[in-house]
ZATORZA-60798 format. One line per field, with one value per residue (C-alpha): residue number from 1; residue in one letter; z, x negated, y. Coordinates in nm, 3 decimals. Each point is the difference from the previous one (the first is absolute). Example, Ala and Ser with C-alpha at 12.3 -4.5 7.8 and 13.67 -1.06 7.14 Angstrom:
! residues 2
pos	[1,2]
code	[a,s]
up	[0.780,-0.066]
east	[-1.230,-0.137]
north	[-0.450,0.344]
! end
This chain:
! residues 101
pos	[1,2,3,4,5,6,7,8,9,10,11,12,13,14,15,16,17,18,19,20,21,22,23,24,25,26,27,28,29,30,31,32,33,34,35,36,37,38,39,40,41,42,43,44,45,46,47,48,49,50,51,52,53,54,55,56,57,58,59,60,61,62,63,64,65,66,67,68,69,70,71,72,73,74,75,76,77,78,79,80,81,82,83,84,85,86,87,88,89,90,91,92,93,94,95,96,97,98,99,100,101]
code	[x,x,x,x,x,x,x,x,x,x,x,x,x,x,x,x,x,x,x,x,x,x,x,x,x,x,x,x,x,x,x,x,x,x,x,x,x,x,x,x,x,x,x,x,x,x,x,x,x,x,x,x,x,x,x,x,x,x,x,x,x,x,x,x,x,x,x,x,x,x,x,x,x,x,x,x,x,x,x,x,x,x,x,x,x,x,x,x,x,x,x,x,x,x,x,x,x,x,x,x,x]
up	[0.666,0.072,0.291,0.035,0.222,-0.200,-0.374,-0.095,0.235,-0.035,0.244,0.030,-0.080,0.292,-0.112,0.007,0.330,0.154,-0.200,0.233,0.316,-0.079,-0.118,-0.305,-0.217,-0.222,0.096,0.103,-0.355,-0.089,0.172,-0.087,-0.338,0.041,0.150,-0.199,-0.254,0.221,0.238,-0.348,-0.030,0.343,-0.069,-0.299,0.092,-0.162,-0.188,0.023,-0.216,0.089,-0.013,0.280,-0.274,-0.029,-0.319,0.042,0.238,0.064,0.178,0.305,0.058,0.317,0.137,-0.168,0.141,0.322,-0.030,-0.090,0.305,0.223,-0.201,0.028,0.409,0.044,-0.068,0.284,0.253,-0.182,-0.031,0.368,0.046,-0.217,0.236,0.285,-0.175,-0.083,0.347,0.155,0.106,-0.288,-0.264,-0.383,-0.264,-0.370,-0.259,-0.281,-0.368,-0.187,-0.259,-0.328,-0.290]
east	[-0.215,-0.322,-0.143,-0.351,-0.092,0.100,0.060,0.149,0.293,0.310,0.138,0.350,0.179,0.102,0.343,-0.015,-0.126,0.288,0.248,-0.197,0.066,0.347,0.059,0.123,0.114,-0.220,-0.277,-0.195,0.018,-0.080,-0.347,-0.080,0.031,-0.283,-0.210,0.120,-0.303,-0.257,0.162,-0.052,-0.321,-0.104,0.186,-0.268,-0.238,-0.271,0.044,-0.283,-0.126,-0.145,-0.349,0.054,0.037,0.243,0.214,0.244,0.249,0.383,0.294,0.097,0.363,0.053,-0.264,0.205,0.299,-0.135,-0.154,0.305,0.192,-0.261,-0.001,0.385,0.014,-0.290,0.202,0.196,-0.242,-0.136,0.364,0.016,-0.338,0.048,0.326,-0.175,-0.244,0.317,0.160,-0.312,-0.291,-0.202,0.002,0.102,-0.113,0.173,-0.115,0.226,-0.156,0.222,0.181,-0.239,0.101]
north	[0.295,-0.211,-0.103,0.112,-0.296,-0.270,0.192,-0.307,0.003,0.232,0.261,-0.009,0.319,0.200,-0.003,-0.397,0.016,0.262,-0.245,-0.306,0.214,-0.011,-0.269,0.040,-0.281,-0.193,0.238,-0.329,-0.118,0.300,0.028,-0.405,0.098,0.236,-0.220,-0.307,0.031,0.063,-0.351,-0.206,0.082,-0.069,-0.310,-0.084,-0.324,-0.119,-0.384,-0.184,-0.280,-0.401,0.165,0.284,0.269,0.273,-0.071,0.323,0.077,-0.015,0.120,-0.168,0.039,-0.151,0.266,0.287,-0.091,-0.046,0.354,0.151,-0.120,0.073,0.324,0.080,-0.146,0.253,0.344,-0.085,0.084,0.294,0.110,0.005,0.120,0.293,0.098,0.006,0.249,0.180,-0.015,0.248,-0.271,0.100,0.278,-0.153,0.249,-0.129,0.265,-0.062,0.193,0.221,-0.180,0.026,0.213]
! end
């Protein structure tokens, strides 16, 4: 599924998102791999020559990484956040496809 706001961007399954409610295992992983390749290119800088010009880009690791963890240490409050929608304070609607074909 796409998200029409940003077409680039991934939605996560619903299933992965129940699975993040609960807590299942690895389901973290699970959801940084589908964002993984949209983190590395966000993670894409421009290199820049003696003259000011733009000679091509590259892949800054250290900015990846630090995208992932922020990543990963971010599902924790939407973990909790999504509970509380759970637990009555607001309505969560999850509309999960039938299974193609």
């Amino acid at each position: 599924m796409k998200n029409k706001a940003c077409p680039n961007c991934p939605v996560p399954p619903a299933d992965l998102i129940l699975d993040l409610i609960r807590s299942a295992p690895e389901t973290d992983n699970k959801i940084l791999s589908l964002y993984d390749p949209y983190i590395g290119k966000a993670a894409v800088e421009p290199v820049y020559a003696d003259d000011g010009c733009c000679c091509g880009t590259r892949l800054n690791e250290d900015l990846r990484q630090e995208m992932r963890i922020t990543f990963v240490r971010s599902l924790i409050p939407l973990r909790r956040k999504l509970i509380r929608y759970l637990n009555g304070e607001c309505v969560l609607v999850l509309i999960v496809p039938p299974p193609a074909s």
